[in-house]
BALOBA-1460 file (C-alpha; in Angstrom, 3 decimals):
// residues 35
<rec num="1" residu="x" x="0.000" y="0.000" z="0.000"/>
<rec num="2" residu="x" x="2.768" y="2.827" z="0.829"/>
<rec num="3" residu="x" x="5.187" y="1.332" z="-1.761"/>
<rec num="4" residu="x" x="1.709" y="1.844" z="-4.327"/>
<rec num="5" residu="x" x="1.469" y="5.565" z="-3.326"/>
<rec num="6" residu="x" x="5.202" y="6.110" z="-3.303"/>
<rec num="7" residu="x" x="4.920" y="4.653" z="-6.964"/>
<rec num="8" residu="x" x="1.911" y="7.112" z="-7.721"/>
<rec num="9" residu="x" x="3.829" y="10.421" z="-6.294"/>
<rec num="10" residu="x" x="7.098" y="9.159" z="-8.502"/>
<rec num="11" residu="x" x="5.432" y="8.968" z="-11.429"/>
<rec num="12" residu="x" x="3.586" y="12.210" z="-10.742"/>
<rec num="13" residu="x" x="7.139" y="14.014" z="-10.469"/>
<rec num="14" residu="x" x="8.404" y="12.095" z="-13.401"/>
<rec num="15" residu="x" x="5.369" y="14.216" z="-15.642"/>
<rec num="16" residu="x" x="5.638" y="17.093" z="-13.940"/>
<rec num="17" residu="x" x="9.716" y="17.107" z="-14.417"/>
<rec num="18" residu="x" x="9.245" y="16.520" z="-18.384"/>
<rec num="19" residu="x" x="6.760" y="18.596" z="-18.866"/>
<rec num="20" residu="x" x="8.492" y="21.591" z="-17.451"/>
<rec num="21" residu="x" x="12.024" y="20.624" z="-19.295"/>
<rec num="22" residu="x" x="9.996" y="20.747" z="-22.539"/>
<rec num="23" residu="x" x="8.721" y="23.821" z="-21.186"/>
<rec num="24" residu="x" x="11.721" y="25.418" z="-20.896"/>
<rec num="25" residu="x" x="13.360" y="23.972" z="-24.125"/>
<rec num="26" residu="x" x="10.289" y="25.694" z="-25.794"/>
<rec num="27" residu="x" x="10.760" y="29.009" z="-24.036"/>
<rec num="28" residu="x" x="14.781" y="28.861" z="-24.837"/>
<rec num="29" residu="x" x="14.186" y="28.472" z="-28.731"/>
<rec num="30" residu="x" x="11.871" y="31.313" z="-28.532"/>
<rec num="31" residu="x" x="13.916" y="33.249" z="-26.804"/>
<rec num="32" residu="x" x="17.035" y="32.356" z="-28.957"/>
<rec num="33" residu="x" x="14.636" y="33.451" z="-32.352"/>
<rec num="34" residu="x" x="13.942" y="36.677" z="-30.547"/>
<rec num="35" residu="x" x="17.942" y="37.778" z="-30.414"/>
């Protein structure tokens, strides 16, 4: 049961992590097109 919710909050992170280094990746070519 706590190894199932440790599970649940990992893969929670693991979204959360790539969806902000695509985030940022987008943000960076943007910025790089603007200069």
């Amino acid at each position: 049961m706590c190894f199932q919710w440790v599970f649940t909050v990992y893969n929670m992170l693991l979204e959360i992590g790539f969806f902000a280094f695509r985030l940022i990746i987008l943000v960076k070519d943007k910025m790089k097109f603007h200069l």
